[in-house]
Each structure stands twice: as C-alpha cells, then as structure tokens.
DOBADO-178652 format. One record per residue (C-alpha): x, y, z. Coordinates in Angstrom, 2 decimals. Layout:
N
[rec [X, Y, Z]] ...
END
This chain:
496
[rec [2.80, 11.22, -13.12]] [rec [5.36, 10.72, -16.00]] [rec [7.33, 8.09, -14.17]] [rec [4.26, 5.85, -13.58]] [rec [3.56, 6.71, -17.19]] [rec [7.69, 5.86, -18.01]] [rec [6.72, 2.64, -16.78]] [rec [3.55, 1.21, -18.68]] [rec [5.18, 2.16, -21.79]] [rec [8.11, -0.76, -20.56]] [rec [5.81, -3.01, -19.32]] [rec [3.44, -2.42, -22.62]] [rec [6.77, -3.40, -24.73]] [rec [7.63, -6.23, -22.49]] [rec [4.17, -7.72, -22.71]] [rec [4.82, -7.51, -26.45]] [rec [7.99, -9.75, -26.01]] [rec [5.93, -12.38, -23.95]] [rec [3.54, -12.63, -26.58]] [rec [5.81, -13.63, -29.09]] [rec [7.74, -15.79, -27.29]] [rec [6.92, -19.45, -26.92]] [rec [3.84, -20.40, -24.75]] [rec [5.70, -23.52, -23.40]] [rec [5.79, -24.02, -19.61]] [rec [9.37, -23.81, -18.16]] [rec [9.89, -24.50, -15.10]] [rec [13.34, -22.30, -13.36]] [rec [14.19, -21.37, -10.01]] [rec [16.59, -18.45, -11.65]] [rec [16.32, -14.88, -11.07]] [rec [15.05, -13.04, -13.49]] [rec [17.48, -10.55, -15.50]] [rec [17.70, -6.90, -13.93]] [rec [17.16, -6.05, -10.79]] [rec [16.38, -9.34, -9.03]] [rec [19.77, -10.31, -10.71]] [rec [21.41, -7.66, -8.96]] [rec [19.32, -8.49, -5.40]] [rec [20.38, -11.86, -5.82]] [rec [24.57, -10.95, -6.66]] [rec [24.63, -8.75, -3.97]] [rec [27.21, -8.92, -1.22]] [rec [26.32, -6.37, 1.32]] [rec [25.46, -7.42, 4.62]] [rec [22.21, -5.63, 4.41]] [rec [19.93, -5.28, 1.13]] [rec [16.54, -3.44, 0.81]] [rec [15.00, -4.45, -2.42]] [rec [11.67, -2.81, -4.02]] [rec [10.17, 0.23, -3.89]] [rec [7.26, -0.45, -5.73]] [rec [4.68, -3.43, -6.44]] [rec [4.89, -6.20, -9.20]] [rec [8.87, -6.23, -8.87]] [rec [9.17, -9.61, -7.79]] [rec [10.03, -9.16, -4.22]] [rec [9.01, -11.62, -2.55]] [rec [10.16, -14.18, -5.44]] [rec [13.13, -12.85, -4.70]] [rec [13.33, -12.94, -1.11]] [rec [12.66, -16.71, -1.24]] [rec [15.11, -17.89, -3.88]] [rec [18.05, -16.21, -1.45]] [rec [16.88, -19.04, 1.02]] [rec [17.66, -21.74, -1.67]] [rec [21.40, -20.61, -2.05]] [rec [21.77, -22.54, 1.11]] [rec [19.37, -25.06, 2.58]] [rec [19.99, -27.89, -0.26]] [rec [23.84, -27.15, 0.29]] [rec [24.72, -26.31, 4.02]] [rec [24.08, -28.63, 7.06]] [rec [22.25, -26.75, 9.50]] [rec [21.77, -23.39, 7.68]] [rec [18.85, -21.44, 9.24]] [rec [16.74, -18.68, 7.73]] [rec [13.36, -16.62, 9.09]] [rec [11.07, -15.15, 6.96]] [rec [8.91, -12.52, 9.21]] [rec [5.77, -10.64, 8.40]] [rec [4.24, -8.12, 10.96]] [rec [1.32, -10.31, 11.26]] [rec [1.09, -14.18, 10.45]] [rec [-2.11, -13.82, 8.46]] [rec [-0.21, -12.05, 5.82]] [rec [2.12, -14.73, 4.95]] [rec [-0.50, -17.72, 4.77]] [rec [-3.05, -15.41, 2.79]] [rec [-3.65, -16.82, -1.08]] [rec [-0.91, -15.98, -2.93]] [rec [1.12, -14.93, 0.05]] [rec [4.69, -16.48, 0.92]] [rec [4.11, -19.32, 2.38]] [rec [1.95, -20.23, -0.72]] [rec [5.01, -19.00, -2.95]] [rec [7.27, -21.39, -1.33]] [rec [5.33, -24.53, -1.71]] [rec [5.56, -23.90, -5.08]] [rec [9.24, -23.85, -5.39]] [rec [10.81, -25.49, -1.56]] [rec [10.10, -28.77, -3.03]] [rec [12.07, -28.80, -5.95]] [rec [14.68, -28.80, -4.09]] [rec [14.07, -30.93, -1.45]] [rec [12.46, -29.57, 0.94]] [rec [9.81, -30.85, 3.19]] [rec [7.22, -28.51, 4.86]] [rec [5.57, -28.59, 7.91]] [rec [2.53, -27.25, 8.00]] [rec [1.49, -26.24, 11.35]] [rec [5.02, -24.63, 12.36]] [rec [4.83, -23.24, 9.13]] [rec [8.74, -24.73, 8.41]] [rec [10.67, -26.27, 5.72]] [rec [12.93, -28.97, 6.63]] [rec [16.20, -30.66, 4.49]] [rec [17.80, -33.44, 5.10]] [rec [20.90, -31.96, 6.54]] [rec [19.07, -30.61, 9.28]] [rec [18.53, -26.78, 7.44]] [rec [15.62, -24.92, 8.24]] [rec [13.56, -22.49, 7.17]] [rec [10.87, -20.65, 9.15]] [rec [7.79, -18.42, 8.20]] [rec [7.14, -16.04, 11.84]] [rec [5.60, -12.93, 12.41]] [rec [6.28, -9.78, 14.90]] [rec [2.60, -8.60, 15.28]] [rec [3.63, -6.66, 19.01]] [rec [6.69, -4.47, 19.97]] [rec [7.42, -6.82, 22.11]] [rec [7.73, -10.36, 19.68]] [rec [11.21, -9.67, 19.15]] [rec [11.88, -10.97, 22.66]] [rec [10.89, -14.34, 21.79]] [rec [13.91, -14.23, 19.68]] [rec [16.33, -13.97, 22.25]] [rec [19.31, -16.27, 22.57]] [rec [18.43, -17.19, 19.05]] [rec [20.86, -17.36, 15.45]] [rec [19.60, -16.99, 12.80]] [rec [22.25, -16.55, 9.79]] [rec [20.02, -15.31, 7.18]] [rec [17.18, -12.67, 8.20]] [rec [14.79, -12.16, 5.57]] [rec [11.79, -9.16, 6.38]] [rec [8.90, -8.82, 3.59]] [rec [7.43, -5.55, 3.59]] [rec [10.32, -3.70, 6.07]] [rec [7.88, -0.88, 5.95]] [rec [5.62, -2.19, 8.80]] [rec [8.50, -3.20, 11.20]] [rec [9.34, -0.54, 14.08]] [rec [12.81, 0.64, 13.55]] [rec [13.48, -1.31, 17.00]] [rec [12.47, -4.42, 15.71]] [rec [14.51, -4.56, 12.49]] [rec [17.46, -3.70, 14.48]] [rec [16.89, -5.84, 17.83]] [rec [17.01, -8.73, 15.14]] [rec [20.13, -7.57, 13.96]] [rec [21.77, -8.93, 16.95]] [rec [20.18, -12.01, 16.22]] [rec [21.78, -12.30, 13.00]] [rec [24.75, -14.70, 13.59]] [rec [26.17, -17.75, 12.82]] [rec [27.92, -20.84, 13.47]] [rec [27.37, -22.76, 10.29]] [rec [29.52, -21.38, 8.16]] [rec [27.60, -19.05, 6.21]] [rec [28.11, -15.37, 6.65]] [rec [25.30, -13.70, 8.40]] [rec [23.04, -11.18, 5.95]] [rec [19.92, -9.59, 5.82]] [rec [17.81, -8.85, 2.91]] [rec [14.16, -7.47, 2.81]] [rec [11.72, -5.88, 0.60]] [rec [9.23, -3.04, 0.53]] [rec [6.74, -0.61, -1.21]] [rec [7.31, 2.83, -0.48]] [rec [6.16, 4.84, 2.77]] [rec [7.42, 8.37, 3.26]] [rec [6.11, 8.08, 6.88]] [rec [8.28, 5.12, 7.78]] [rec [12.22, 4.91, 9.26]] [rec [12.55, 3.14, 5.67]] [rec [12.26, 6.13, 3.71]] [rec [14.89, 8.27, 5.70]] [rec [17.15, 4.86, 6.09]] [rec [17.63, 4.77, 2.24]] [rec [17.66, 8.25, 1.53]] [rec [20.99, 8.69, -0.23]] [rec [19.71, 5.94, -2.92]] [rec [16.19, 8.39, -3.42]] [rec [16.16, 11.67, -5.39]] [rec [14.65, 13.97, -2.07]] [rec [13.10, 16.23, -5.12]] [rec [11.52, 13.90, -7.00]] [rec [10.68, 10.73, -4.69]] [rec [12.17, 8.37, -7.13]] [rec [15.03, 6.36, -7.07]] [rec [18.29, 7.12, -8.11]] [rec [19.50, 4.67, -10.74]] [rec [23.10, 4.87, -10.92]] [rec [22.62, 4.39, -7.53]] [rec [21.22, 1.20, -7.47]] [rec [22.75, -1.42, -5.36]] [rec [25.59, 0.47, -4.68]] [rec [26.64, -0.34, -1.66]] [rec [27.26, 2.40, 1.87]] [rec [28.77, 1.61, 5.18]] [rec [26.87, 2.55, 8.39]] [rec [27.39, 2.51, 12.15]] [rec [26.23, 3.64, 15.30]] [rec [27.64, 6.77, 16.57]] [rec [28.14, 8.30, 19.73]] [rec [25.07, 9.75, 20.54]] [rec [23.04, 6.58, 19.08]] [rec [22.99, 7.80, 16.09]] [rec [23.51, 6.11, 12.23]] [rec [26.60, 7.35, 10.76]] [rec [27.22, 6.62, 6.98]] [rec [30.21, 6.38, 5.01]] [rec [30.75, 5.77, 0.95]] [rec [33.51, 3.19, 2.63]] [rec [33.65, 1.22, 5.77]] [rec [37.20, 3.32, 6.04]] [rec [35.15, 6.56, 6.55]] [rec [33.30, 4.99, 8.97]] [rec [35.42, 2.18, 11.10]] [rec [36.67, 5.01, 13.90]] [rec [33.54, 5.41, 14.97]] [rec [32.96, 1.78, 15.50]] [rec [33.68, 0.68, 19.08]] [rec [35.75, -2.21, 19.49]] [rec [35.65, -3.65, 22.87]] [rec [39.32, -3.09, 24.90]] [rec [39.51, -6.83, 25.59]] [rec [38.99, -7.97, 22.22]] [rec [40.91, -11.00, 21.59]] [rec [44.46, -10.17, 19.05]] [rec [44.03, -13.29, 17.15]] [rec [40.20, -12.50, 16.34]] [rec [39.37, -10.77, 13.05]] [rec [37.60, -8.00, 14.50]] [rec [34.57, -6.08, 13.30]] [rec [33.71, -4.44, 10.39]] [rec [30.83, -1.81, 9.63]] [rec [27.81, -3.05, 8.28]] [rec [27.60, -2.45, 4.26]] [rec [23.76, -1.66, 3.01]] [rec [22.59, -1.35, -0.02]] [rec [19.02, -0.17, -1.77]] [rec [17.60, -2.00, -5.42]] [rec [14.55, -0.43, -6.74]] [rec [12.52, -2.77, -8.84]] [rec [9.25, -2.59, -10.69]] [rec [6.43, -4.08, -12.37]] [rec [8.32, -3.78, -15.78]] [rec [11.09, -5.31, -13.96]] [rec [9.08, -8.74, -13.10]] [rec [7.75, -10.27, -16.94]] [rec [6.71, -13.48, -15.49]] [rec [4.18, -11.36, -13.39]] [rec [3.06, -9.72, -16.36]] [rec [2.80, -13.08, -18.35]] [rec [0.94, -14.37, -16.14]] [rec [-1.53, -11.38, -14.97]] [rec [-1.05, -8.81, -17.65]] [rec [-4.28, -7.13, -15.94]] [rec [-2.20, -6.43, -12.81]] [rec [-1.16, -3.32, -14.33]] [rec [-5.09, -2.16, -14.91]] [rec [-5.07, -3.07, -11.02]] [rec [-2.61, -0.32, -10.55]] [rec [-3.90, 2.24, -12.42]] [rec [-7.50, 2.22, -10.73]] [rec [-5.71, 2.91, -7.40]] [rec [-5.96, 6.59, -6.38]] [rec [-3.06, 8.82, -7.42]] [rec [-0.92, 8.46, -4.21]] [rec [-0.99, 4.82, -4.52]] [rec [-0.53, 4.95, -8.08]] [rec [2.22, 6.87, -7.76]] [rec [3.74, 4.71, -4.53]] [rec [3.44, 1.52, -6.13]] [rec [3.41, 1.31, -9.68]] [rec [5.79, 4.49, -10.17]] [rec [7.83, 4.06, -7.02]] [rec [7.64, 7.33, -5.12]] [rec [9.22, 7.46, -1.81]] [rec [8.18, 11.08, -1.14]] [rec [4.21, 11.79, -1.73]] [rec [1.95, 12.01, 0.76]] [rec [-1.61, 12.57, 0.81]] [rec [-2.27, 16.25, 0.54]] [rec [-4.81, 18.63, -0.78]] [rec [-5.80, 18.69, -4.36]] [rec [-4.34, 15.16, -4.80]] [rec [-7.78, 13.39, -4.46]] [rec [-10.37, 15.51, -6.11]] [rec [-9.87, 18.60, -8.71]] [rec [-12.83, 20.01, -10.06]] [rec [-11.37, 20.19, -13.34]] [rec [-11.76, 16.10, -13.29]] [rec [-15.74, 16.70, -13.49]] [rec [-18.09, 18.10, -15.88]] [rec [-20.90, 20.21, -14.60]] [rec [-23.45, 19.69, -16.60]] [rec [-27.40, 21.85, -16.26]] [rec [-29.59, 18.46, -16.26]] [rec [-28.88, 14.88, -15.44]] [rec [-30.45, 11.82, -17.89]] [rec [-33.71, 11.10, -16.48]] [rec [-33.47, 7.17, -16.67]] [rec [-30.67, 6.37, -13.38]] [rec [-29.90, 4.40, -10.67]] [rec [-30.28, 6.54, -7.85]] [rec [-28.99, 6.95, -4.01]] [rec [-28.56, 9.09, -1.38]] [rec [-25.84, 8.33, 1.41]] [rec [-26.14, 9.92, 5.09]] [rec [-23.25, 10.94, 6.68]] [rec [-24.89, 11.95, 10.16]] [rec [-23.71, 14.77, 12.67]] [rec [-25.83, 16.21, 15.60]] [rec [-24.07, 19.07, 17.25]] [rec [-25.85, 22.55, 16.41]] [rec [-23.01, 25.56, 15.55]] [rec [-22.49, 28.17, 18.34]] [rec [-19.80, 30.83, 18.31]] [rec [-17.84, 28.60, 20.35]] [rec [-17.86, 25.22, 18.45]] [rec [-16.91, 24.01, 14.80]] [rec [-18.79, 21.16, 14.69]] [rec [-19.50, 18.34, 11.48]] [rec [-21.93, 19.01, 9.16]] [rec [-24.69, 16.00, 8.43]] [rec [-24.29, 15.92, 4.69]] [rec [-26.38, 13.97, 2.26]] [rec [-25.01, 13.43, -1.24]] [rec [-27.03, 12.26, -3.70]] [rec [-25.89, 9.87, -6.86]] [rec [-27.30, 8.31, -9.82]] [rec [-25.40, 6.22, -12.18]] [rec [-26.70, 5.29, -15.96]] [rec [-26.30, 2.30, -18.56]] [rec [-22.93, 3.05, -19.23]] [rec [-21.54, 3.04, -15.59]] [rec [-21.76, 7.39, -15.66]] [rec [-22.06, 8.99, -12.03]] [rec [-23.83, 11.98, -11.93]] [rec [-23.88, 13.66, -8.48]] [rec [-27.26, 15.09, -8.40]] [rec [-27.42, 17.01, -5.23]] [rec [-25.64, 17.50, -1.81]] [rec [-27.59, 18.78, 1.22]] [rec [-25.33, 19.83, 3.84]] [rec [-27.06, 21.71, 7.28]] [rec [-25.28, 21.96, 11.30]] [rec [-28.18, 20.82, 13.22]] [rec [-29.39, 18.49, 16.70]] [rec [-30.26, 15.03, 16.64]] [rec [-34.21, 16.07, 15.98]] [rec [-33.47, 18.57, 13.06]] [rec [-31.11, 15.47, 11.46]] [rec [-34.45, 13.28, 11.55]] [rec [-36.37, 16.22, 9.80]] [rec [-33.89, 16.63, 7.53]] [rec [-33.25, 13.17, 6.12]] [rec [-37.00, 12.81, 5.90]] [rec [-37.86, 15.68, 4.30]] [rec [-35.13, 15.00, 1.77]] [rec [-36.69, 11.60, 1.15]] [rec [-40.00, 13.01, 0.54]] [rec [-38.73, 15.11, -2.01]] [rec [-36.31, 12.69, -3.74]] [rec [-38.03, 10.01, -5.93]] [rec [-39.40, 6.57, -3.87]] [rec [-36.52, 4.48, -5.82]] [rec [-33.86, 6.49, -4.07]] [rec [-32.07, 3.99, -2.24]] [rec [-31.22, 5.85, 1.51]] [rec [-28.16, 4.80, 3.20]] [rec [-26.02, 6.12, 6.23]] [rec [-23.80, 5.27, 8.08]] [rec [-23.70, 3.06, 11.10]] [rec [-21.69, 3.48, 14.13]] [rec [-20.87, 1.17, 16.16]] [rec [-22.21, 0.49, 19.92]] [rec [-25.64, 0.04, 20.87]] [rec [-26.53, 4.04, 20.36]] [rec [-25.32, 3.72, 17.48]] [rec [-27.83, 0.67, 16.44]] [rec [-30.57, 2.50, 18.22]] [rec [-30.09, 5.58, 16.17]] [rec [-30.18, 3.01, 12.96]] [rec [-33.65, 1.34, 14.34]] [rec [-35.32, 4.83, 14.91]] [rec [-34.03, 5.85, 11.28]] [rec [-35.30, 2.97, 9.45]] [rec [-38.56, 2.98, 11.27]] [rec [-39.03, 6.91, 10.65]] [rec [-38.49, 6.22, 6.30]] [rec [-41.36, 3.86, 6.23]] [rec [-42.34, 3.34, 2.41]] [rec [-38.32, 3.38, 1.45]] [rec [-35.58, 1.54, 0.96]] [rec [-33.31, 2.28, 3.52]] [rec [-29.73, 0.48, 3.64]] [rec [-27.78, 1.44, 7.38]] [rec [-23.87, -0.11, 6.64]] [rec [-20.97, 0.03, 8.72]] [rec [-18.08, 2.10, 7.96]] [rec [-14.88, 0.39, 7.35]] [rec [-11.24, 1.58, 6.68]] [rec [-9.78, 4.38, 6.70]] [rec [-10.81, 7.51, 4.87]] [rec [-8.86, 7.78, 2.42]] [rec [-8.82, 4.39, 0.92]] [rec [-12.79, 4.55, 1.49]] [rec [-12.55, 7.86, -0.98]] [rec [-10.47, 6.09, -3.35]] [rec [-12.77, 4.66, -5.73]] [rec [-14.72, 7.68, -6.19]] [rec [-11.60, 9.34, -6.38]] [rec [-10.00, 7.70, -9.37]] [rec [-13.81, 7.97, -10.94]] [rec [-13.66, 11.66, -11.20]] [rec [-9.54, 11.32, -12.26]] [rec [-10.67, 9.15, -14.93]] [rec [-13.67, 11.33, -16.10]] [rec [-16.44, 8.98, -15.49]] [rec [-18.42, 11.46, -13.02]] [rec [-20.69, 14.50, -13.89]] [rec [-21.66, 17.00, -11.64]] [rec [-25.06, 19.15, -12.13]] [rec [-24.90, 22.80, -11.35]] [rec [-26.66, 23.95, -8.07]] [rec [-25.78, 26.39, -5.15]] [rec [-24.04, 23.44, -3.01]] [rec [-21.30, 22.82, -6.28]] [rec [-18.91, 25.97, -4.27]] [rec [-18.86, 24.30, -0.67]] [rec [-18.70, 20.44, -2.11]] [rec [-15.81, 21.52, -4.43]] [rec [-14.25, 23.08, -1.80]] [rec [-14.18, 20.19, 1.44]] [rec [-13.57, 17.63, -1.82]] [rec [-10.76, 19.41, -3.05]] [rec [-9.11, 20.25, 0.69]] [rec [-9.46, 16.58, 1.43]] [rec [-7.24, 15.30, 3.62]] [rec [-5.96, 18.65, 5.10]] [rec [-9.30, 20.55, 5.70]] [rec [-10.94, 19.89, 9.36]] [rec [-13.84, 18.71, 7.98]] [rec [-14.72, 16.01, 5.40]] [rec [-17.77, 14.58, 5.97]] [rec [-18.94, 15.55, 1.58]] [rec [-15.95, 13.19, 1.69]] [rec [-17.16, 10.61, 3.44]] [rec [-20.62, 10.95, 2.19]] [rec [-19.16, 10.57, -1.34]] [rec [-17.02, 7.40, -0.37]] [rec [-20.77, 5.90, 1.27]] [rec [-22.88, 6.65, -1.79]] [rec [-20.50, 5.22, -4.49]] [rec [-20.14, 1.59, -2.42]] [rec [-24.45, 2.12, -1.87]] [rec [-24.80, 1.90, -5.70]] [rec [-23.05, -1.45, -5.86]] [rec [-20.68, 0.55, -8.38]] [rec [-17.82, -1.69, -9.25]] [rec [-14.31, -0.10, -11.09]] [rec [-13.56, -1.74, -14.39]] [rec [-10.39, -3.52, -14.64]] [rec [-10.11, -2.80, -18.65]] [rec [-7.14, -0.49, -19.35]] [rec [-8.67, 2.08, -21.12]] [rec [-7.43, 4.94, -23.67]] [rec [-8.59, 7.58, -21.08]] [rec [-6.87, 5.88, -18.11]] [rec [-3.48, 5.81, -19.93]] [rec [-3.78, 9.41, -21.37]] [rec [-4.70, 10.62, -17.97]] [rec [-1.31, 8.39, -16.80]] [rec [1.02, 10.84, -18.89]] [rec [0.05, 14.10, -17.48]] [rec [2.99, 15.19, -15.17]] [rec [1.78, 16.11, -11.18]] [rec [2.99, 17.98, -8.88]] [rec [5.79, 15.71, -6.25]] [rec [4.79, 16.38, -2.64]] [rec [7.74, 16.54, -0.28]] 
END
C-alpha cells in the first residue's frame, strides 16, 4: 500500500507546517493551493474532482456556487445528493454552507433547504433518492449543476440532468462534482484515461487536463484529446439557425485530490488520518490512497500471516462466544452453511485471542445440542451471543434459545450491514497484529473460509468473527500507532 503510505508521509510534513504556523483564526472563503486551486480555475464544461477522502470536496463544490450568486441576478445552482438525509447530516453540506453562504449575503431557508440573494439568485440543496426523481426536473434550468458523491448517481441520472443544464442568465452552463473511488460504478470507466488501469491511481500529469466527448452513433461516448477530433460526430440539427453559434462537444476533465491536499482538514482534525488507517485495506486503499481499481477479493481481508498462533491463551480474559446459526443437515445433493461458533477473549491490553471455533452441518435440534453443550463446557462468564433474524421465526428461535441457556448470559443482536464492513474491524485487528490465535484442529478450516473471504461460498467463520468482536464491546483505538504506520508501507498486491 505504498501510495497510501506516499501519502501520510505528506500529510505528516504538512501537519508539521500547521504547527508552526500561527494559531490565529482567519477567516477566507479562498481555495486552498493545489488541487482545489485547479478545481476552482477550471474551464471545462464538466469537472470530476476527488478520488479520495479528506480532499476538500465538498468545500470545494460550494465555493464554485459563490463565484456567482453575490454577482449575477438570477443565477441558479443545485446541489444534489442521492438521498436528502445525507446533505442535512452533522457536518454534511448543508451544514458547510451555513458556515460560509452568509458571508456573503446570503439568506437561507430552512425548510426548502435554499439560499436566497438579493438579486433574486438561488441556490438549492435536492436529492435523487429514485430512478425516477430526475423527472421532477423537467422543464427546469439550472446553469450550474453541482453532484456530491457522483458515485451513487445512475449513469441516467447524471446525464438526464445534463439536459437540464442551461441558461438564460448569462452565465455559461457547467457541471462540477466530486467523488471517492468505486471500481463498480460508470465513474470509474467515465474517467479512465485520467487513471493508471495497472495501478488504480491517478495519473498526475494528467490532472485536470481537459478531453472532449460526445455521443456517437450507436449511443455510445466518443472521446477526443480535442473537440476537433470529435465535432463530426456531433449531430447538428439540419434546420439549425445560420446566425446561431452552434454546438460544441462537451470538454471534461478529472482532479484527484487528497487528504494531504486539504491542511485546514488536517488542522483542524489531525486524527482524521488515524480514522483512515483503521478502515480495512480496500477502504484504506479507496479513500486515503485513492485507488480506482481494487475490489474486494480473497486474501485482502484476512492472511494468516497477520496472527500469531500461540499453544495457550492468558488465563485472566474477557470472554465470548458468537453463534452464527444454520439448520440444514449435508446430503450428497446440498452444500449447505455451517452453524459456527467462534469463541474470543480479549485481555488488559485490548489483545484478542481466538480461543476456539466449533463448526458442525446439522438440523435445527442438533444446533440446540450443540450450542448447549458448548456452553456447558465453556466457562459460566462466557458471554453467548447469536445472531437474530428478523421475522417472528426468527424471534421465536431467539426465545427458545435464551430459555434453553438458563444460568448464562445470553445476548441475541440483530445483524446489520453488509458483510464486509461488519468484518472490517476484526479485519484491520489481525492487519494490525493485535489478535492471537491458539493452535487446535479447527486453525486449517477457519484459516481457510477467513482467508477466501469474499469469494468462497461460504463465510459464516466470517460472520461469526464480525458477531463476536462487536459482543465484546471491543472498540478500535484511534491513536496512530508505530505498528499501524509500519504495516502502511508494505506494498500489496493492486486488484484489477
């Protein structure tokens, strides 16, 4: 991971600037130097600016609003979101631009979510939760379209809006919008001549120079290094008026900008970056390196070469064991889940051992044995947790449970999120070296579905891991540590 490594060494120097710098609050509605410079200068008709998180995107994406509203009568810019809770969340944009709309005269309105000027210029906060939203926006013009995480828009919306992108006060419609990377989204293939398709990363002599595209016969984009390459394709209506400037391709451009690129972030949270380094490797690597191109695969969330396997555990722990329940028995003609039960203890010092892993193919009345046989042979202040699905079976099956493990503790929790981000934690524990594994006859088969994780057709060790980590209350540190940052320096493997 040498680029996310590339880039705490900048933002380590950087926060060595800040502190020596003065400690007086300033006050400046400026971009900041580097690449929200360059966002902000920009003169294509279309900019994409990000790629990772910290990079001052959004800050960005706001100021462009201000070049106008104070200035033109009339100007009108959107802001959208996919879904309105993300832009009034703490912190989110609508917070952001309360802190700086009023400077310059603005006045909000809170329930519309809309800034108002004087000279009748608007500016409007909306989201596109369904498909279907964009329809609200027709007959509309809007001369400045501004999209905050373009990532989570359908390639229809982004461009149905396009044709909503016109104007009759003067200003020349433009787009701009920001984004972390996602090699599953249109994004990633839409910028692809600004990304090294080896690596993942950006290109940086690349960077915010600007491409011509159009649609081409069959509906597809056609790019050119210069709207010449491109303008025969480009279909000009017969009728088209002679004294009418007509058409021109659309220019696009791609910034990449990161934490190290945003030091009022880092002056004001220098933590964030201990945020980003206790995410699990493919976020790690999406958002504080920038990588367009990995994907969760095998090997990426568990090695066993992260863990020590030690003979005996420390006999003073904190101690759970987390259920995750199947009930199909195998035949030849089935490949069903396994009901797995791993087993964790954690010391003083915030050490995970995994002490055991019982994993069996069984019915619904050899799962009951099973978990209470395992309880009798596990010590009384082993907490027993499992997971609870949802639907009235699913509470019934909880009741019976609970009832059966009379004389222990017995913690039934719902299941929430998706797998892999539920894996994460104990993921970056055994990256970071803070789990221990004891040596038994189950280490083969749970070092096996860990390491196949997400590709393998099974995963409930996986899942059973995720459960028995959140059980013991375990909570990550947020301390930068020497470990984390050595571990942050050896190079990986890029996924394609």
């Amino acid at each position: 991971m040498q680029r996310a490594a590339d880039d705490f060494d900048a933002i380590s120097r950087r926060l060595g600037e800040l502190k020596s710098e003065s400690s007086r609050p300033r006050q400046s509605l400026a971009p900041q130097i580097g690449p929200q410079t360059l966002f902000a200068e920009s003169g294509a008709d279309i900019v994409i600016y990000g790629g990772a998180a910290g990079g001052g995107k959004s800050y960005g994406l706001l100021l462009e609003a201000l070049r106008h509203t104070p200035y033109v009568r009339g100007f009108y810019a959107v802001f959208f979101r996919r879904q309105m809770t993300e832009i009034t969340n703490p912190g989110g944009l609508w917070d952001e631009s309360l802190n700086i709309f009023s400077m310059v005269g603005g006045t909000p309105i809170m329930g519309l979510h809309e800034w108002r000027w004087p000279n009748l210029s608007k500016v409007r906060f909306a989201h596109l939760q369904m498909e279907s939203d964009v329809l609200s926006w027709h007959g509309a013009q809007v001369p400045f379209l501004a999209f905050d995480e373009l990532t989570q828009f359908t390639f229809h919306q982004f461009w149905y809006l396009i044709s909503r992108n016109r104007s009759t006060c003067g200003v020349r419609p433009y787009i701009r919008a920001t984004c972390n990377p996602d090699a599953e989204s249109w994004v990633a293939n839409f910028i692809s001549w600004w990304i090294d398709q080896d690596t993942g990363f950006a290109i940086n002599d690349r960077a915010g120079v600007m491409r011509y595209v159009v649609r081409g016969p069959d509906d597809n984009l056609l790019w050119g290094d210069t709207a010449d390459e491109v303008r025969p394709y480009l279909t000009i209506p017969k009728d088209w008026p002679d004294d009418i400037e007509k058409p021109e391709p659309k220019s696009v451009t791609f910034i990449p900008a990161k934490l190290s690129d945003n030091p009022a972030l880092l002056a004001k949270d220098p933590n964030y970056l201990a945020s980003l380094l206790a995410q699990p490797l493919v976020d790690r690597e999406r958002l504080l390196g920038g990588n367009w191109k990995i994907r969760p695969a095998a090997g990426l969330y568990f090695r066993r070469g992260w863990c020590e396997v030690i003979d005996v555990a420390p006999a003073r722990l904190k101690q759970v064991r987390y259920w995750d329940l199947a009930s199909t028995e195998k035949t030849e003609k089935n490949d069903p889940d396994w009901t797995v039960g791993v087993k964790l203890g954690r010391d003083d010092d915030g050490m995970i051992y995994v002490l055991d892993v019982v994993r069996e193919r069984c019915g619904p009345f050899e799962v009951e044995r099973l978990v209470k046989n395992t309880a009798s042979t596990d010590k009384r202040n082993t907490v027993i947790g499992f997971g609870l699905d949802p639907g009235q079976a699913g509470k019934s099956q909880a009741a019976y449970l609970v009832r059966s493990l009379t004389g222990y503790t017995v913690r039934p929790a719902s299941e929430t999120g998706d797998k892999i981000t539920r894996f994460g934690p104990f993921s970056s524990q055994c990256k970071a070296g803070n789990v221990k594994i004891v040596s038994g006859s189950w280490n083969d088969a749970f070092f096996r579905t860990l390491e196949g994780f997400p590709e393998l057709a099974h995963d409930d060790d996986v899942d059973s891991c995720a459960g028995a980590l959140e059980l013991l209350g375990f909570q990550p540190s947020w301390v930068i540590t020497d470990e984390m940052l050595n571990r942050a320096r050896i190079p990986v493997r890029r996924y394609g």
